[in-house]
C-alpha positions as a LaTeX table, in Angstrom:
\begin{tabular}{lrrr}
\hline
Residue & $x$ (\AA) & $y$ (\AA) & $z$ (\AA) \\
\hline
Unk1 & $-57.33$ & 11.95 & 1.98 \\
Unk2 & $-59.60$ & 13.32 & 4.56 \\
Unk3 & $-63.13$ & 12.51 & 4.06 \\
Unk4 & $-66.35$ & 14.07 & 5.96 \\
Unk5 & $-69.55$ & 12.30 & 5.28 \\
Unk6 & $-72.24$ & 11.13 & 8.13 \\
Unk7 & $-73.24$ & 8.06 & 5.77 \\
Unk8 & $-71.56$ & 3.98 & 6.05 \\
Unk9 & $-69.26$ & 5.56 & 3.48 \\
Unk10 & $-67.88$ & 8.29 & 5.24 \\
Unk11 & $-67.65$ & 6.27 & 7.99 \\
Unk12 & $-65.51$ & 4.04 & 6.16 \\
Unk13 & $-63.54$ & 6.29 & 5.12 \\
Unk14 & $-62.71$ & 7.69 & 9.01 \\
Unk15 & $-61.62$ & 4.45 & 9.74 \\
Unk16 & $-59.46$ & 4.81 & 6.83 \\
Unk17 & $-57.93$ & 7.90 & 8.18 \\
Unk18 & $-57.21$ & 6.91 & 11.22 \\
Unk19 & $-55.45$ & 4.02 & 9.90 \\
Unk20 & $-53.73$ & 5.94 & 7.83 \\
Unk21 & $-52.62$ & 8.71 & 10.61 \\
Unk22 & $-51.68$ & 5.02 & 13.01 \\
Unk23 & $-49.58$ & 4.06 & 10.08 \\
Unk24 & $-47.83$ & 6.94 & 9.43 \\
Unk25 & $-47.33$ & 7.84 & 13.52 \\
Unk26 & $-45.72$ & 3.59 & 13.09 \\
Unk27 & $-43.45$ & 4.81 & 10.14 \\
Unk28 & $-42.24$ & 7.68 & 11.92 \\
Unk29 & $-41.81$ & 5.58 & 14.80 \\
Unk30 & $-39.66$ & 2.96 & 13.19 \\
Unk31 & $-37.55$ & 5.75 & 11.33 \\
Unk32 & $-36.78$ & 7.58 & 14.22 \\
Unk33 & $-35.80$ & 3.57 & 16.05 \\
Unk34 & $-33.76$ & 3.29 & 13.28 \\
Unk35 & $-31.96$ & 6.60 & 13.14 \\
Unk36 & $-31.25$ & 5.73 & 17.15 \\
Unk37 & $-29.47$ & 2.14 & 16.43 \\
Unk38 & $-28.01$ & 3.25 & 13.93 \\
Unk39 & $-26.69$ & 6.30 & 15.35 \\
Unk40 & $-25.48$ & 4.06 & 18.48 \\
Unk41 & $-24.09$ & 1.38 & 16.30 \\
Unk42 & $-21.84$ & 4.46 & 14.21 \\
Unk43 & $-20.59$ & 6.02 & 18.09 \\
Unk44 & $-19.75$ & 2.42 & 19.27 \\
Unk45 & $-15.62$ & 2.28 & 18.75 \\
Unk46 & $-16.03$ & $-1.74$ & 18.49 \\
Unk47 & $-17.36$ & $-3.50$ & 15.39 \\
Unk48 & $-20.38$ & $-4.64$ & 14.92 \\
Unk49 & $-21.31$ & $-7.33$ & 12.27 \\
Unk50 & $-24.02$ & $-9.47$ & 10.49 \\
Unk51 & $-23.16$ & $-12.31$ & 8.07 \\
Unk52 & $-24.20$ & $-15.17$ & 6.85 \\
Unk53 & $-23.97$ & $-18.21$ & 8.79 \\
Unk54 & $-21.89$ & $-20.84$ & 6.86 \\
Unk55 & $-18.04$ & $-21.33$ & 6.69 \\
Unk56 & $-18.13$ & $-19.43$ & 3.39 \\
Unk57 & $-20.59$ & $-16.70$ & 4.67 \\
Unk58 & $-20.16$ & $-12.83$ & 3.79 \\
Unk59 & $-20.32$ & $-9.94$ & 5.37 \\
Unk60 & $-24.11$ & $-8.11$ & 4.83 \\
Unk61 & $-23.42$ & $-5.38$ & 7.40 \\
Unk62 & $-20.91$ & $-4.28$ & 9.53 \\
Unk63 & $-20.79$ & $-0.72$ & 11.44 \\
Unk64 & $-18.34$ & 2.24 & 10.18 \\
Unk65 & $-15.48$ & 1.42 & 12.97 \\
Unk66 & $-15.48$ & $-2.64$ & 12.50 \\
Unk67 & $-15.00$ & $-1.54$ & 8.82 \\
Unk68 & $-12.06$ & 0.86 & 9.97 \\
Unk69 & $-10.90$ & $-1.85$ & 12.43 \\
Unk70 & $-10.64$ & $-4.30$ & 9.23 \\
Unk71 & $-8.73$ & $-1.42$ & 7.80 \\
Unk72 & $-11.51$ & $-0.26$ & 5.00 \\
Unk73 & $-12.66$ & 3.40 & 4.39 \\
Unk74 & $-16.08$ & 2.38 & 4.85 \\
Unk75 & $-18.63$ & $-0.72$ & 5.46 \\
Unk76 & $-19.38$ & $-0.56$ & 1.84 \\
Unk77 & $-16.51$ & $-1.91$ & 0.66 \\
Unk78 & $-16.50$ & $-4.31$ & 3.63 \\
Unk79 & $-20.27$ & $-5.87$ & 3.65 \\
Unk80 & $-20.26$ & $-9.01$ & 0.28 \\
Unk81 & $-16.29$ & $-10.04$ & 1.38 \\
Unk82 & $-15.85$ & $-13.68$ & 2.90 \\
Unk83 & $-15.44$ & $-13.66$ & 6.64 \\
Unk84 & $-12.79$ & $-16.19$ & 6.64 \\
Unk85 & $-10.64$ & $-13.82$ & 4.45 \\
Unk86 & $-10.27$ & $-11.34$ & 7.54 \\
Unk87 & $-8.58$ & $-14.37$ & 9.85 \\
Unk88 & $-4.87$ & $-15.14$ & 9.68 \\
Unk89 & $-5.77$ & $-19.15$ & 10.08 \\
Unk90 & $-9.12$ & $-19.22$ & 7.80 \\
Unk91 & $-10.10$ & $-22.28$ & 9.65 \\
Unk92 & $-10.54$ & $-19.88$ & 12.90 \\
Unk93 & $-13.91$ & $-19.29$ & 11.00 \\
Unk94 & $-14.78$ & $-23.38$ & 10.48 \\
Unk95 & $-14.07$ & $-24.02$ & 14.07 \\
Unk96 & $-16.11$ & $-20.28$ & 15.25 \\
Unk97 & $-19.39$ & $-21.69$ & 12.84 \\
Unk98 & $-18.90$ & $-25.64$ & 14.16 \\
Unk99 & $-19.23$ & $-23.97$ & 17.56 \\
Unk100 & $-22.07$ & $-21.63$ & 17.19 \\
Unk101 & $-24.10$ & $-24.86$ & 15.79 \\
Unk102 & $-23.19$ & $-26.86$ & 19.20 \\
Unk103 & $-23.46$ & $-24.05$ & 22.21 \\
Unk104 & $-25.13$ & $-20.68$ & 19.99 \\
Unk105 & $-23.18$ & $-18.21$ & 21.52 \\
Unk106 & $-18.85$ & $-17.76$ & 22.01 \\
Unk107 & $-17.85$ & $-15.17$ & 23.91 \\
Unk108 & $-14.65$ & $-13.83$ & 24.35 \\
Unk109 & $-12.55$ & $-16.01$ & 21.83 \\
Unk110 & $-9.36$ & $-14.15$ & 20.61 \\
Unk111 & $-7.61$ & $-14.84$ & 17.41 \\
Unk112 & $-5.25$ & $-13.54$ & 14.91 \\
Unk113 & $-6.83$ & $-11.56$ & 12.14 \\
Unk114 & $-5.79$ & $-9.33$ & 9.16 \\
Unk115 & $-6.75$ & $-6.42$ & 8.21 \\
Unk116 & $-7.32$ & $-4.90$ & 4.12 \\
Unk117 & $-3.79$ & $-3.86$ & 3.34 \\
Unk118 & $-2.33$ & $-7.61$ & 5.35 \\
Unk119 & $-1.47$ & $-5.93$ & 8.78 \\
Unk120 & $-1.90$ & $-8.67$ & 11.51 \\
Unk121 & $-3.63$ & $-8.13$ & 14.31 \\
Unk122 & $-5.37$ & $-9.61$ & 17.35 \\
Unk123 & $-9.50$ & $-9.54$ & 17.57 \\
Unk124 & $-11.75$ & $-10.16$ & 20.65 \\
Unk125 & $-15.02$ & $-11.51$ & 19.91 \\
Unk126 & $-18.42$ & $-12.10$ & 20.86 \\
Unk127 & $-20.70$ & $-13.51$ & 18.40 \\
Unk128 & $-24.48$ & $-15.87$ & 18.51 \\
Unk129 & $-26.07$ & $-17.89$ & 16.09 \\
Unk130 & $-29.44$ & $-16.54$ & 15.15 \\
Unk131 & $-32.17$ & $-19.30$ & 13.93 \\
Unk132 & $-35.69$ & $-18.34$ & 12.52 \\
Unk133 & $-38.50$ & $-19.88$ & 13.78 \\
Unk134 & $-37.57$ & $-23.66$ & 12.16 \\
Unk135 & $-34.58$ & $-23.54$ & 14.04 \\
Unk136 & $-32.23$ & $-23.26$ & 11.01 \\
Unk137 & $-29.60$ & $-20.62$ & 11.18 \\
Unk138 & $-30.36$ & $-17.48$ & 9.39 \\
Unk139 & $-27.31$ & $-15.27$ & 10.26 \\
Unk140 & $-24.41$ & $-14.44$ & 12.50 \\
Unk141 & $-23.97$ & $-11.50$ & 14.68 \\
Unk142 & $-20.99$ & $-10.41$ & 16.86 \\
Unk143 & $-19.18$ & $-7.60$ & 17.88 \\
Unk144 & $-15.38$ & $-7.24$ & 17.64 \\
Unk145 & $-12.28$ & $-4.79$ & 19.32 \\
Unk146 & $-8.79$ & $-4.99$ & 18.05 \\
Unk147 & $-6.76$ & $-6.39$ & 21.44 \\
Unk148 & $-3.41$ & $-6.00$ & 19.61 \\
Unk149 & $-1.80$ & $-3.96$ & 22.35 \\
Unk150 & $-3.46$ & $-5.88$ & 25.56 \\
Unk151 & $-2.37$ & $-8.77$ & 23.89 \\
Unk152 & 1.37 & $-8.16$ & 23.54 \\
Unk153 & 1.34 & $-6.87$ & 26.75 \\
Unk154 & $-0.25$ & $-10.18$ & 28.06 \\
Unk155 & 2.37 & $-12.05$ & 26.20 \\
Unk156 & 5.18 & $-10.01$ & 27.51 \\
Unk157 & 4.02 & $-10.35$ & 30.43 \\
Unk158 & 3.80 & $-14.41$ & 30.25 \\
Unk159 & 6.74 & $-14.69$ & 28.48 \\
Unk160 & 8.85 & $-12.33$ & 31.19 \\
Unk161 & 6.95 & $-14.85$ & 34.05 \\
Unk162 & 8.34 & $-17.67$ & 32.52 \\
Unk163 & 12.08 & $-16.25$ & 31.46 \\
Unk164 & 12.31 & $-15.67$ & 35.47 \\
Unk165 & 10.45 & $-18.90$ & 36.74 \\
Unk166 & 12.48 & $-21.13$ & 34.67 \\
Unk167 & 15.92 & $-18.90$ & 35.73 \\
Unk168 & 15.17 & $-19.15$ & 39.27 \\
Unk169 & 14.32 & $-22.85$ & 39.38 \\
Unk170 & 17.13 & $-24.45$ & 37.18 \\
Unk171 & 19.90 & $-22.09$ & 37.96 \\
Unk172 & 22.79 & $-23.03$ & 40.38 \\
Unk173 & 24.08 & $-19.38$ & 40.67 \\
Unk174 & 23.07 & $-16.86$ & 43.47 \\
Unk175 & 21.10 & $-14.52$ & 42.58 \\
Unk176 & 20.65 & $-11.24$ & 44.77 \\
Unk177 & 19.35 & $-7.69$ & 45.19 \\
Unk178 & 20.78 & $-4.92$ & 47.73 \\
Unk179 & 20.62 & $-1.89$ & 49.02 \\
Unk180 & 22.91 & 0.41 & 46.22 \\
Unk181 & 25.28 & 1.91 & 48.44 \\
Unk182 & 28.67 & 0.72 & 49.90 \\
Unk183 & 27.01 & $-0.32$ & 53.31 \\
Unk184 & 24.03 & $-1.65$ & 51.61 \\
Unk185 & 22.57 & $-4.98$ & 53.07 \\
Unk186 & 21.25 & $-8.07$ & 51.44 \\
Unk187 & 17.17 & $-7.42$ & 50.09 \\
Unk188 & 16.59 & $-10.46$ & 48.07 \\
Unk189 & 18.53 & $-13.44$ & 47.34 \\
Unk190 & 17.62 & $-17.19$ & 46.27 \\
Unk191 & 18.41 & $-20.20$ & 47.73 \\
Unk192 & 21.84 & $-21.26$ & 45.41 \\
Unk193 & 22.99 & $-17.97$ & 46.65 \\
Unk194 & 22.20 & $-18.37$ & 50.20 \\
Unk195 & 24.11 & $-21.86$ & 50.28 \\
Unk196 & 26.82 & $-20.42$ & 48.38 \\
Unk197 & 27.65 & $-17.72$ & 51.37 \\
Unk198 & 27.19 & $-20.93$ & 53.62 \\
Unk199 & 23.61 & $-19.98$ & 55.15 \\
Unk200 & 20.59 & $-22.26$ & 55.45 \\
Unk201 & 18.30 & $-20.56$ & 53.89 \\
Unk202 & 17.69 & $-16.98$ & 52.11 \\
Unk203 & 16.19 & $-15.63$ & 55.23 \\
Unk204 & 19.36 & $-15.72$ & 56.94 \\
Unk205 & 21.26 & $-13.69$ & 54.51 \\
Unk206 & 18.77 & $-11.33$ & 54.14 \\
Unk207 & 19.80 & $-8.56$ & 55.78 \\
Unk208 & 23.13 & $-8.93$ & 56.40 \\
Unk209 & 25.52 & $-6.52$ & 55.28 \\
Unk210 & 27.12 & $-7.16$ & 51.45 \\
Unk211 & 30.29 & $-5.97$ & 52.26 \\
Unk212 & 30.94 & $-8.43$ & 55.06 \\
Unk213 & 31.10 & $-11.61$ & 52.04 \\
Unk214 & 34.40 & $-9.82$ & 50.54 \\
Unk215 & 37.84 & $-10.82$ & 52.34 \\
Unk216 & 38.71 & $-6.88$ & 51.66 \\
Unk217 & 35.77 & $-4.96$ & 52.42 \\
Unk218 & 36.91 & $-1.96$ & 49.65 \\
Unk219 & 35.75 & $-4.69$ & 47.18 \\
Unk220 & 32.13 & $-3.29$ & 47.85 \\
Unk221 & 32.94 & 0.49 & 47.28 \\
Unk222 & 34.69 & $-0.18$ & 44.34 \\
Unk223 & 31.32 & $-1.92$ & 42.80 \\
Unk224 & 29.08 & 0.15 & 43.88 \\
Unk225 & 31.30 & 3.37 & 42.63 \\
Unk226 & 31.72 & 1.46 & 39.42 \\
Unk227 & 28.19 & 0.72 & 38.89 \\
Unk228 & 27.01 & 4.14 & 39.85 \\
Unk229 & 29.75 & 5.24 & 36.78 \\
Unk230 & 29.12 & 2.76 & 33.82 \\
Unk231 & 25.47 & 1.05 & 35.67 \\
Unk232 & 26.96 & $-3.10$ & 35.49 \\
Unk233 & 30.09 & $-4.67$ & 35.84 \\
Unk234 & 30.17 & $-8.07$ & 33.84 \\
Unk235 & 32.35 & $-11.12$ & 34.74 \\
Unk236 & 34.41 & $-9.51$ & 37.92 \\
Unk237 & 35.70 & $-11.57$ & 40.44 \\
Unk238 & 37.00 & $-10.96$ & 43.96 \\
Unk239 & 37.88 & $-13.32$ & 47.02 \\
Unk240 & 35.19 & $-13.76$ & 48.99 \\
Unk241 & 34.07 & $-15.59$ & 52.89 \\
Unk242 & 31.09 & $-17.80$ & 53.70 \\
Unk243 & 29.32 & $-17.14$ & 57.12 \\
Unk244 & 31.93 & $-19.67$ & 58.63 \\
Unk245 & 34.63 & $-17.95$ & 57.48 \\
Unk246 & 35.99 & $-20.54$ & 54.70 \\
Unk247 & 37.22 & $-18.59$ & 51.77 \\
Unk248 & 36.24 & $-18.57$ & 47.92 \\
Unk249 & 36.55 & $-16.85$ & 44.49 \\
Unk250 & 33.44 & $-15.26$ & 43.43 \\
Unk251 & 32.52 & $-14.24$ & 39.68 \\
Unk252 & 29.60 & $-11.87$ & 39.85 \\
Unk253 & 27.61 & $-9.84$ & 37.31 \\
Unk254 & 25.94 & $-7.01$ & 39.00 \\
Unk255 & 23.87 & $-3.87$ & 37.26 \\
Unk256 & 22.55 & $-0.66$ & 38.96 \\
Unk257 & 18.89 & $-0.07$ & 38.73 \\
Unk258 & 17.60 & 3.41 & 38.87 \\
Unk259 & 13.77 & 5.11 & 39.45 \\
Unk260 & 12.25 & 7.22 & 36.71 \\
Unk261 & 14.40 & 9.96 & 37.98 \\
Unk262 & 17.62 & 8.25 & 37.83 \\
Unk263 & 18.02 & 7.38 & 41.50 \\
Unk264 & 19.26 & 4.07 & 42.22 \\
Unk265 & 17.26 & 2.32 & 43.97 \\
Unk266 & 18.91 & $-1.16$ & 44.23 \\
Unk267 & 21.74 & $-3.33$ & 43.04 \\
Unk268 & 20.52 & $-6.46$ & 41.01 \\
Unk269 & 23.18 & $-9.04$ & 40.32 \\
Unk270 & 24.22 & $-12.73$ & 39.66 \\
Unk271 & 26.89 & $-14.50$ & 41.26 \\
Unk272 & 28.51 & $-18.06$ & 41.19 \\
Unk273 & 31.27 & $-19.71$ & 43.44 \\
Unk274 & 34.45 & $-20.05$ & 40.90 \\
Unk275 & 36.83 & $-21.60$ & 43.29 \\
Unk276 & 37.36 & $-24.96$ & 41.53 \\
Unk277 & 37.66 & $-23.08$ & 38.35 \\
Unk278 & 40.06 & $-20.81$ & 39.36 \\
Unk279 & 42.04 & $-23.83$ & 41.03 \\
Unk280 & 42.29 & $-25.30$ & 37.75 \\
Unk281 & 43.06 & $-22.46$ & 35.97 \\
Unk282 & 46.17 & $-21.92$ & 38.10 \\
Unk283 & 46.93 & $-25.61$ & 37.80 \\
Unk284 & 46.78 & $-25.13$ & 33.75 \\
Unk285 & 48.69 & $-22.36$ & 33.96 \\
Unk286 & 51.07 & $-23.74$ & 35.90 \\
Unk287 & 51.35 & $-27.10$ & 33.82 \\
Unk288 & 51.86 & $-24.66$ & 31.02 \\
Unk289 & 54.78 & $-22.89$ & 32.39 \\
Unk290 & 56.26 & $-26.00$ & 33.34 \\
Unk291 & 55.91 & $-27.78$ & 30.14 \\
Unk292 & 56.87 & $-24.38$ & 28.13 \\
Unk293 & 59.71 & $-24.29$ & 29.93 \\
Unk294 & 60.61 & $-27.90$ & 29.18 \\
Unk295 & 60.29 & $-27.82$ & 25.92 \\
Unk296 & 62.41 & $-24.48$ & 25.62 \\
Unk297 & 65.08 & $-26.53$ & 27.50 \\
Unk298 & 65.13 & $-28.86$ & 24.55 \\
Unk299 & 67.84 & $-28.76$ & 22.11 \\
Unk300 & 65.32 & $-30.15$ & 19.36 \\
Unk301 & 62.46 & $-27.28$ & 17.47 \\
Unk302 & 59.13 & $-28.01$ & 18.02 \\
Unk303 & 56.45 & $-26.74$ & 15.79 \\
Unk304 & 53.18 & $-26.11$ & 14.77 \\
Unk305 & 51.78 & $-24.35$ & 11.65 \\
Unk306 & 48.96 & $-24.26$ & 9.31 \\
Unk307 & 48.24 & $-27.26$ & 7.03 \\
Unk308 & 48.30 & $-26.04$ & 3.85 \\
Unk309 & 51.34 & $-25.18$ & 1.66 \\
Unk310 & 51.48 & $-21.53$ & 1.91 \\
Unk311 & 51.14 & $-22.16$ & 5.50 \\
Unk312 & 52.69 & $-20.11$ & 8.45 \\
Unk313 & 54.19 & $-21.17$ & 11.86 \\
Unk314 & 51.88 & $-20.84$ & 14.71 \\
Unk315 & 53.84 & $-21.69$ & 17.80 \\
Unk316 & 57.61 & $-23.07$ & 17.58 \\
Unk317 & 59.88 & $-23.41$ & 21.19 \\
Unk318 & 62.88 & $-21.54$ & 21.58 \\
Unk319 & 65.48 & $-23.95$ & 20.21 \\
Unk320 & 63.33 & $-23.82$ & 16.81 \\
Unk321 & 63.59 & $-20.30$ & 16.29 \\
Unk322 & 67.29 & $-20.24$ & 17.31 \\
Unk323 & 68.17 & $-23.26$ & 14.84 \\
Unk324 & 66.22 & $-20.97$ & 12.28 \\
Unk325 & 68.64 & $-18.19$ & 13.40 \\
Unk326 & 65.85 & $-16.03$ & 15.13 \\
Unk327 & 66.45 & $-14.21$ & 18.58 \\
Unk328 & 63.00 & $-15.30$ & 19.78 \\
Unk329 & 59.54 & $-17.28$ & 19.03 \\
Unk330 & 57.85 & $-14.37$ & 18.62 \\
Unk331 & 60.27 & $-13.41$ & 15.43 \\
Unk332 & 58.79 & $-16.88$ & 13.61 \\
Unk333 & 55.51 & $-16.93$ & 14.36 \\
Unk334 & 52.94 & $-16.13$ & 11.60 \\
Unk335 & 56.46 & $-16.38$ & 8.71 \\
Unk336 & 55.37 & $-19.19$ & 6.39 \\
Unk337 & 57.35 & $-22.27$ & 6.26 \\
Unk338 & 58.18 & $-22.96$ & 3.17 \\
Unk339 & 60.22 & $-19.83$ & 3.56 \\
Unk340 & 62.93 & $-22.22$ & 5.71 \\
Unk341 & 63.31 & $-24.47$ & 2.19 \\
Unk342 & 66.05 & $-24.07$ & $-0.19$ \\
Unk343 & 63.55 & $-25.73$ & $-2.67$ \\
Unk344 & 60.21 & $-24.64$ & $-1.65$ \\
Unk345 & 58.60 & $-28.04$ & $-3.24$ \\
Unk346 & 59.82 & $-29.58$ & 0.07 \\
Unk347 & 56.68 & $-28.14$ & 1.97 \\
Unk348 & 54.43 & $-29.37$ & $-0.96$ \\
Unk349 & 56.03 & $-32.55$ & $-0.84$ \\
Unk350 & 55.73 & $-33.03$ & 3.27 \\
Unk351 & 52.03 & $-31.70$ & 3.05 \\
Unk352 & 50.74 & $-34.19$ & 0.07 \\
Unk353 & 53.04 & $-37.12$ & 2.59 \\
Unk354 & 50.62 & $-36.26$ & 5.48 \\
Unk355 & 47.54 & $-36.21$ & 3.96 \\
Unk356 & 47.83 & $-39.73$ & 2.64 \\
Unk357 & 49.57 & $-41.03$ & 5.69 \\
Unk358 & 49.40 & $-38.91$ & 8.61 \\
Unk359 & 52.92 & $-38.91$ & 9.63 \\
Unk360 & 56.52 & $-38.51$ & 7.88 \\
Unk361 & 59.17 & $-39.48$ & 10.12 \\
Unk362 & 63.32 & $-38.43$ & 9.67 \\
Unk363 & 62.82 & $-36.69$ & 6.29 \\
Unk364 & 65.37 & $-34.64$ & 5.75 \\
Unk365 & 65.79 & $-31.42$ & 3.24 \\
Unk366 & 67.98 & $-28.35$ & 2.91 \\
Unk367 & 66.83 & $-25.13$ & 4.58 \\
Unk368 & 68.41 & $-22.21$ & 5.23 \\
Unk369 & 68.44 & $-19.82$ & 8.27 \\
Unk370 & 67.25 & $-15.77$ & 8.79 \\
Unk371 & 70.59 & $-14.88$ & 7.67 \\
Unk372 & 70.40 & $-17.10$ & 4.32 \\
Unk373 & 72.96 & $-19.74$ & 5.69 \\
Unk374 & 72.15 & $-23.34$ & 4.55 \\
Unk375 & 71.88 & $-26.35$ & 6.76 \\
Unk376 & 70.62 & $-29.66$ & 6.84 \\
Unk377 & 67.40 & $-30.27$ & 8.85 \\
Unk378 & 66.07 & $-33.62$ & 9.99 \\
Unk379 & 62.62 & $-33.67$ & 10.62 \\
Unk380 & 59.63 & $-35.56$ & 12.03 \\
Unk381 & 55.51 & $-34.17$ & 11.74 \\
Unk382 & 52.38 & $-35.32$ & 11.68 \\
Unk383 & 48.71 & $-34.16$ & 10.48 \\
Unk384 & 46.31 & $-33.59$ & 13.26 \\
Unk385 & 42.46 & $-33.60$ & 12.41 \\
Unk386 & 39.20 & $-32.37$ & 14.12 \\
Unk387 & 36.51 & $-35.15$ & 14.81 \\
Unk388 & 35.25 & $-34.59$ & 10.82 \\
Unk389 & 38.48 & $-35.62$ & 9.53 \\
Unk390 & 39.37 & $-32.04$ & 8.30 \\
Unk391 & 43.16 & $-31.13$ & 9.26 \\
Unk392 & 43.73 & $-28.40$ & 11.71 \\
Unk393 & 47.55 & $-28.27$ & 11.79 \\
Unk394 & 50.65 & $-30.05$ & 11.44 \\
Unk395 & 52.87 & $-30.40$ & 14.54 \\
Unk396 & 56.81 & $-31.49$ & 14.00 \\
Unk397 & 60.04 & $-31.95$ & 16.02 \\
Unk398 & 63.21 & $-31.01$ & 14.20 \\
Unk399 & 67.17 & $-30.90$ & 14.21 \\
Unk400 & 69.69 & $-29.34$ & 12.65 \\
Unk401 & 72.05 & $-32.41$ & 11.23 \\
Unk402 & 74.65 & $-30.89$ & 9.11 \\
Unk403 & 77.28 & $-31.87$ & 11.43 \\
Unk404 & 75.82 & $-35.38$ & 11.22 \\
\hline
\end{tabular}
């Protein structure tokens, strides 16, 4: 009310007016401070956030995008929730309060959160303690982004480091990148694969021409044509020299890697000296032939089949199948053997023998050949088992004793 009088009491009352034009100049003031924090909290894309400052402490404000961060329509429905309710681990909150007491600020912590509907996600934090004037803690404020994507990338990132550090310092096998053409030379290769080709170190190979390690230089054209085709060629292997000439069998797996316009740009690969394998592998196989052919030289069958009753021959020599009046192995294999019984309870009979002692030697029973003709076979098997006792197979030697 605006008062004019020259006397004490309308001098009062000017002071009054001009206390109350101060006041309302302050109110305006502090509306219009208001209207500008809260204007910059609303444009801020992280969350900002008050709660209490216990364990168990609630929300009592949060801005509009830490509400739509937390995966609510507005901070309404956000501010009177527990905090601890938004972290995967609810103890993240225990151990964020225990260290707010101790140091009053944490910056930077990350942790796993989840939002309304149970979607995880990662959160970046900054948050202080604030105390009132006896030094007891009043409330906590922070602000919050959702990392979820820098995050993964991170771990992809540490995980990919540490796939390729552990590779390339445990693995015995070269390991190489070249030039993608048929006269490409050597870029990159570790130390295994450097020793392999009978060089020092990797600086030696590097380089050098890829095509010069094959005994028949073609061997490169035909990978690089065949990668450029089908972009990797698993598990090939081609002869091979080391610097000093000695020669080896190489196994290699090698993939073409193209640019973001599908131009090669280099040949990654894998590689590993097979020579001893190989060796052995012809050795086997030549063991094999020898005793294959030694036991097709027998006049005896030898067998193996299934263990079970209804069970089928898996491998018999040539003098089986010929006592069993077939032209060939191949004609028995995968017939069941109870088949070769003029009274099928034989098998049943030899199978419940071996499972209580293991072996049945010179049994004999009636069987009959392909054609139906009968004959008397003499017969000695026994029950093989794997380490946990279960059987695998039976193997046998028989003859044909009618004569006898």
């Amino acid at each position: 009310m605006d008062i004019k009088r020259e006397d004490e009491i309308g001098g009062l009352a000017n002071s009054f007016n001009t206390m109350a034009k101060s006041l309302g100049e302050k109110t305006r003031e502090v509306v219009e401070s208001e209207k500008r924090y809260r204007g910059m909290f609303e444009s801020l894309k992280e969350g900002v956030y008050q709660s209490e400052p216990g364990a168990e402490g609630v929300f009592t404000f949060i801005n509009r995008a830490g509400a739509e961060i937390l995966g609510y329509s507005s901070p309404e429905e956000v501010i009177g929730t527990k905090v601890k309710d938004i972290y995967v681990d609810p103890e993240d909150r225990r151990r964020l309060c225990e260290r707010l007491e101790k140091d009053g600020v944490w910056r930077e912590f990350v942790s796993l959160c989840k939002r309304k509907n149970g979607d995880s996600f990662y959160a970046e934090r900054t948050s202080n303690l604030l105390k009132d004037e006896k030094e007891l803690p009043v409330a906590i404020h922070g602000v919050f982004r959702d990392i979820s994507e820098r995050k993964r990338t991170e771990i992809e990132i540490v995980e990919s480091e540490k796939r390729y550090r552990v590779l390339f310092d445990s693995i015995k096998e070269g390991v190489y990148q070249s030039e993608p053409t048929a006269d490409g030379v050597f870029t990159w290769i570790n130390q295994a694969g450097a020793e392999i080709l009978g060089y020092n170190s990797p600086e030696e190979a590097i380089g050098t021409r890829v095509k010069n390690i094959y005994i028949n230089p073609d061997d490169r054209k035909i990978i690089v044509e065949k990668l450029t085709k089908e972009g990797v060629w698993r598990n090939f292997s081609s002869l091979c020299k080391r610097k000093n000439g000695e020669r080896f069998c190489m196994e290699r797996t090698s993939n073409l890697v193209t640019d973001d316009k599908g131009k090669p740009t280099r040949i990654d690969g894998i590689f590993r000296d097979i020579t001893e394998r190989k060796r052995s592998e012809e050795e086997l196989q030549e063991s094999e032939r020898h005793y294959r052919q030694l036991l097709d030289s027998l006049k005896e069958g030898i067998y193996q089949s299934a263990p079970t009753v209804d069970g089928t021959f898996t491998w018999i020599n040539q003098a089986g199948a010929e006592i069993l009046g077939y032209n060939s192995p191949e004609e028995v294999i995968g017939t069941q053997v109870k088949d070769i019984y003029v009274n099928p309870d034989d098998r049943k009979e030899l199978i419940a023998k071996l499972e209580k002692d293991g072996i049945w030697r010179d049994f004999t029973s009636y069987c009959k050949r392909k054609n139906g003709e009968r004959f008397i076979s003499e017969r000695t098997s026994n029950l093989e088992r794997d380490e946990s006792g279960k059987p695998i197979r039976i193997t046998g030697v028989f003859r044909d004793i009618t004569e006898r």
